[in-house]
SERO-4910 file (N, C-alpha, C, O; in steps of 0.05 Angstrom, whole numbers):
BEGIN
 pado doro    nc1    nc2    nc3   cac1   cac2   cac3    cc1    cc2    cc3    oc1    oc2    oc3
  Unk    A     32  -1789   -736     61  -1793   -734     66  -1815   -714     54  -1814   -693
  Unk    A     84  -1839   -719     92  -1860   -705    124  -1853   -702    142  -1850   -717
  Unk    A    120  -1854   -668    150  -1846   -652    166  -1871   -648    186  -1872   -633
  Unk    A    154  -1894   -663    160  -1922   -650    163  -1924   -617    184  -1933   -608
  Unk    A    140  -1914   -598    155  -1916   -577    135  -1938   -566    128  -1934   -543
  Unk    A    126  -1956   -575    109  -1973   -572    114  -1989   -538     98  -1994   -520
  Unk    A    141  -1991   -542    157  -2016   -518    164  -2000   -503    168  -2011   -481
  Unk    A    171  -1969   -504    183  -1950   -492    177  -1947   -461    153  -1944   -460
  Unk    A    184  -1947   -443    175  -1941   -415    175  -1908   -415    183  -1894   -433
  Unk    A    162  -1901   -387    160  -1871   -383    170  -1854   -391    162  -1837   -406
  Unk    A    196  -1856   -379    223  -1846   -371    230  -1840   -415    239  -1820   -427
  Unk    A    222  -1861   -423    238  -1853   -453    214  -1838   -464    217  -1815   -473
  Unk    A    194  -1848   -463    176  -1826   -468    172  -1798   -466    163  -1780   -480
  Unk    A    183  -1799   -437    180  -1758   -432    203  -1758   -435    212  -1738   -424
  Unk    A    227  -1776   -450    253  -1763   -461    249  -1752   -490    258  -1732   -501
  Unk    A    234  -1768   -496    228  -1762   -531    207  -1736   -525    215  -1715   -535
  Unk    A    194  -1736   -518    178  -1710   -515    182  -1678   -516    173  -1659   -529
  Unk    A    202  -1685   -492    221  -1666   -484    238  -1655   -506    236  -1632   -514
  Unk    A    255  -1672   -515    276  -1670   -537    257  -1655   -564    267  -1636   -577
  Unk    A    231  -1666   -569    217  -1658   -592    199  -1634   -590    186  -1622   -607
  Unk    A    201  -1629   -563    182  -1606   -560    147  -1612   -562    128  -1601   -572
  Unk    A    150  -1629   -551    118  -1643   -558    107  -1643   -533    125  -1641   -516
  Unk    A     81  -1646   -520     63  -1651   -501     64  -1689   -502     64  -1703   -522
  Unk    A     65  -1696   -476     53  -1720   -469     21  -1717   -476      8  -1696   -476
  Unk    A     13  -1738   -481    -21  -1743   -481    -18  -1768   -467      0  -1783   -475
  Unk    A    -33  -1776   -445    -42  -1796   -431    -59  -1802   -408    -63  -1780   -396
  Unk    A    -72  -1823   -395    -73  -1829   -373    -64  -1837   -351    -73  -1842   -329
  Unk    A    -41  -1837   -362    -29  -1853   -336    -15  -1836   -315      7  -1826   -320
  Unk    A    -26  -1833   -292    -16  -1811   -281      8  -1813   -271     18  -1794   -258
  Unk    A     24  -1841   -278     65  -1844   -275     71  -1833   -277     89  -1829   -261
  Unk    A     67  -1804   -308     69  -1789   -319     74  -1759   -303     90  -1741   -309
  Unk    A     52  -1762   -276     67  -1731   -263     81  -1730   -249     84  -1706   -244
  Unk    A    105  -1750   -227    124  -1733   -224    145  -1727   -245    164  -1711   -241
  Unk    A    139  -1741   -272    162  -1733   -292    150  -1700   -296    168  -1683   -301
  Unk    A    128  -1693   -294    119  -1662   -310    123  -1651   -283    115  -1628   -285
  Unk    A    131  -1655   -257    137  -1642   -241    167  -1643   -230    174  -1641   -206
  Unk    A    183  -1644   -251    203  -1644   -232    221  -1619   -238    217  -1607   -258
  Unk    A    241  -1611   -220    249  -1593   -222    264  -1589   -244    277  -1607   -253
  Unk    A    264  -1553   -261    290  -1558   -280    274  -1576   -308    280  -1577   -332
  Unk    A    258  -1586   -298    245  -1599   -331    225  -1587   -340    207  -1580   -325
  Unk    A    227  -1582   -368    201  -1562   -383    179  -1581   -395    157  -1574   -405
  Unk    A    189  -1602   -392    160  -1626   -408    138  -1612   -396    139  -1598   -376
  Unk    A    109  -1621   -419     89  -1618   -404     72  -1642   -409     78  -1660   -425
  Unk    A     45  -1641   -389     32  -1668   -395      0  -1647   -397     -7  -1627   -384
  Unk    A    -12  -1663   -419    -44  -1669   -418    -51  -1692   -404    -44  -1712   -415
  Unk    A    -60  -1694   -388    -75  -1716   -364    -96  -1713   -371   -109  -1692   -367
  Unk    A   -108  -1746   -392   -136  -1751   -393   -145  -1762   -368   -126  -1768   -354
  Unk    A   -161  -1765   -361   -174  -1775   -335   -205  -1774   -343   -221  -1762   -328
  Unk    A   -213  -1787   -367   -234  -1799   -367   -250  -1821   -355   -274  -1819   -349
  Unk    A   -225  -1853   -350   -235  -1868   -352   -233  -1887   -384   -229  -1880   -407
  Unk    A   -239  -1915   -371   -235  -1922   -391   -264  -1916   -412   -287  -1915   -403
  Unk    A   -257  -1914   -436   -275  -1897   -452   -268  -1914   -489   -246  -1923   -496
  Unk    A   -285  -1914   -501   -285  -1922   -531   -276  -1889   -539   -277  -1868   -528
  Unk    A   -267  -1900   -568   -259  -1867   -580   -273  -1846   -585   -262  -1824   -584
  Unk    A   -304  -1849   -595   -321  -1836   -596   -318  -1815   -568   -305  -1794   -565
  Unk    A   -329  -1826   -555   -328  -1816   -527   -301  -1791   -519   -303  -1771   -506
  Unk    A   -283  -1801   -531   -258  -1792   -519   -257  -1767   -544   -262  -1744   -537
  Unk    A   -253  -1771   -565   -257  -1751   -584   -276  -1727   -577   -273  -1703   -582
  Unk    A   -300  -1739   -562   -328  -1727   -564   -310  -1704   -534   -309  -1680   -539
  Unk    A   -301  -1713   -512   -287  -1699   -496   -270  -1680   -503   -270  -1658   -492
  Unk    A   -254  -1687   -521   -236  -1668   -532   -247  -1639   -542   -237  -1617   -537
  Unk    A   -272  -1643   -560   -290  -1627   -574   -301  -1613   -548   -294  -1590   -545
  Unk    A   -313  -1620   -535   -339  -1615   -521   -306  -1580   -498   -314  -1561   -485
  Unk    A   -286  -1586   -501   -277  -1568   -490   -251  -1561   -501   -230  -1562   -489
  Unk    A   -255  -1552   -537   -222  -1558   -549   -222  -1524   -541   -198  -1519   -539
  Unk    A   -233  -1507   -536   -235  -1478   -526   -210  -1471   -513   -190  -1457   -518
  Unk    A   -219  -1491   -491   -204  -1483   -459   -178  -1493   -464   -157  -1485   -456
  Unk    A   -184  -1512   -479   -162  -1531   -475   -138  -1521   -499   -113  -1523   -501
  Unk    A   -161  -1511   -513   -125  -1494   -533   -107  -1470   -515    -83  -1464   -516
  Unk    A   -133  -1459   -497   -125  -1430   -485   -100  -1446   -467    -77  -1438   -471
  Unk    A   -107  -1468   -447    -87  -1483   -431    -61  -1490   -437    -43  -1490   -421
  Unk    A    -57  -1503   -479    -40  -1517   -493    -15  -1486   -493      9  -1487   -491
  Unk    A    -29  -1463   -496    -20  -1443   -496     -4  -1431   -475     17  -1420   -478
  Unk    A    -18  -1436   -455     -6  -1428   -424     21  -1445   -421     31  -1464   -434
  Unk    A     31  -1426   -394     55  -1443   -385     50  -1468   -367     71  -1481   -361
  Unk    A     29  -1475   -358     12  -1494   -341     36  -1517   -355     41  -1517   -379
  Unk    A     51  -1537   -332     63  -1564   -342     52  -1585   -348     58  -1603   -364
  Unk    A     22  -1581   -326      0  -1607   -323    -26  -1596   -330    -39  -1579   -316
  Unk    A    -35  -1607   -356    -68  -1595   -359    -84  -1619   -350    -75  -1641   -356
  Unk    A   -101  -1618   -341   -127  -1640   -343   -145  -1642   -358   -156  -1620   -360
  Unk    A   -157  -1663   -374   -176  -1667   -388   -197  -1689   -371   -194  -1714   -369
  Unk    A   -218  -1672   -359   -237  -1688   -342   -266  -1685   -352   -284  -1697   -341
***
């Protein structure tokens, strides 16, 4: 799915999120005081690999989609993927 948010800064990003009921996916940790602020339900997945080819990053995803569904589930705002 393409949100066109290509040009989008943060701020519209965790607006669209929010509004859609969707999780952030990213690295960029700009991203947590928006998943911490008061009164807001966004949440964020925080990759914190590093920079990484996709193999790699996929291979991360797998190597703990377990925990990480149990987490997607939780009320947790900020998950980490390390």
């Amino acid at each position: 799915m393409d949100a066109h948010l290509g040009d989008a800064d943060d701020a519209e990003i965790w607006a669209y999120a929010l509004a859609e009921s969707r999780i952030v996916v990213s690295k960029d940790e700009d991203f947590i005081p928006l998943a911490l602020r008061q009164g807001d339900a966004g949440r964020l997945l925080w990759v914190r690999l590093g920079n990484c080819r996709n193999a790699p990053l996929l291979a991360a995803f797998d190597r703990v989609k377990d925990s990480l569904l149990a987490e997607l589930r939780s009320t947790n705002r900020i998950i980490e993927l390390r």
